[in-house]
C-alpha positions as CSV (number, residue, x, y, z in Angstrom):
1,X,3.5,-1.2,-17.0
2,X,3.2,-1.1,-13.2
3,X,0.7,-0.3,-10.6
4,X,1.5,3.1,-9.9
5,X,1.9,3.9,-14.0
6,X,-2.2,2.1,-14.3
7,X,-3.2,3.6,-11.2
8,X,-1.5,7.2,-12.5
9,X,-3.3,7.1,-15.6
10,X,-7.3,5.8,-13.8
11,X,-7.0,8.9,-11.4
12,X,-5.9,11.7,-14.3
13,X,-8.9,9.8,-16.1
14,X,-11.2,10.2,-13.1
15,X,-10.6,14.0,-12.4
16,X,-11.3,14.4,-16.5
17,X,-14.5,13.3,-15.6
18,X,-15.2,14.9,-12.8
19,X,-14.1,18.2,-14.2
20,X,-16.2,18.0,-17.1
21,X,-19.3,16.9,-14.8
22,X,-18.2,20.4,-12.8
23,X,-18.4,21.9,-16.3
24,X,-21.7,20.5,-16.7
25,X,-23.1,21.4,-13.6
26,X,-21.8,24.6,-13.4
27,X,-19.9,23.4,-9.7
28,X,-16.5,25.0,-9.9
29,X,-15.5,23.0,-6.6
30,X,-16.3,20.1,-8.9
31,X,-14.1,21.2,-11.6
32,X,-11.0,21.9,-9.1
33,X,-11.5,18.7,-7.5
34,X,-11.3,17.1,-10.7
35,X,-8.2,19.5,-11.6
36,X,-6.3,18.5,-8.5
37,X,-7.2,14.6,-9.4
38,X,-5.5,15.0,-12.4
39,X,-2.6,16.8,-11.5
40,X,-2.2,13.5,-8.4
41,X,-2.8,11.1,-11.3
42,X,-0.2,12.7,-13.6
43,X,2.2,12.8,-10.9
44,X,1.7,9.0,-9.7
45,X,1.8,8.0,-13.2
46,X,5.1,10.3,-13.4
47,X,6.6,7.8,-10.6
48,X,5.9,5.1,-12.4
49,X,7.4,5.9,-15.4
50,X,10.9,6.8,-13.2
51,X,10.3,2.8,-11.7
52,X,10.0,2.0,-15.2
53,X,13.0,3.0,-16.7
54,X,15.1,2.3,-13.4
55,X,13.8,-1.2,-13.8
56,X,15.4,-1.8,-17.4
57,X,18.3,-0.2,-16.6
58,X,19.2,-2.5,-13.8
59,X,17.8,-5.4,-15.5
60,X,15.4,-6.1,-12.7
């Protein structure tokens, strides 16, 4: 794993949370913030994985 797979996955976890305490609160700015959170954590994570599998493929 590298940092932008564990930082990836800690931000889609973080806008879980935060949309659910949207949910909770009844804030639908909340729950979009959380929304958008995920979506940047997802896509970071995404990166990662591309690092990843360049990095076995060249061995490095």
């Amino acid at each position: 794993m590298n940092k932008d797979q564990v930082k990836g996955s800690l931000k889609d976890a973080a806008g879980k949370v935060q949309e659910q305490a949207g949910k909770l609160t009844g804030s639908t700015e909340q729950q979009l913030k959380g929304l958008h959170k995920q979506a940047q954590g997802k896509a970071q994570k995404a990166v990662g994985d591309v690092k990843e599998v360049i990095k076995d493929m060249t061995g490095r």
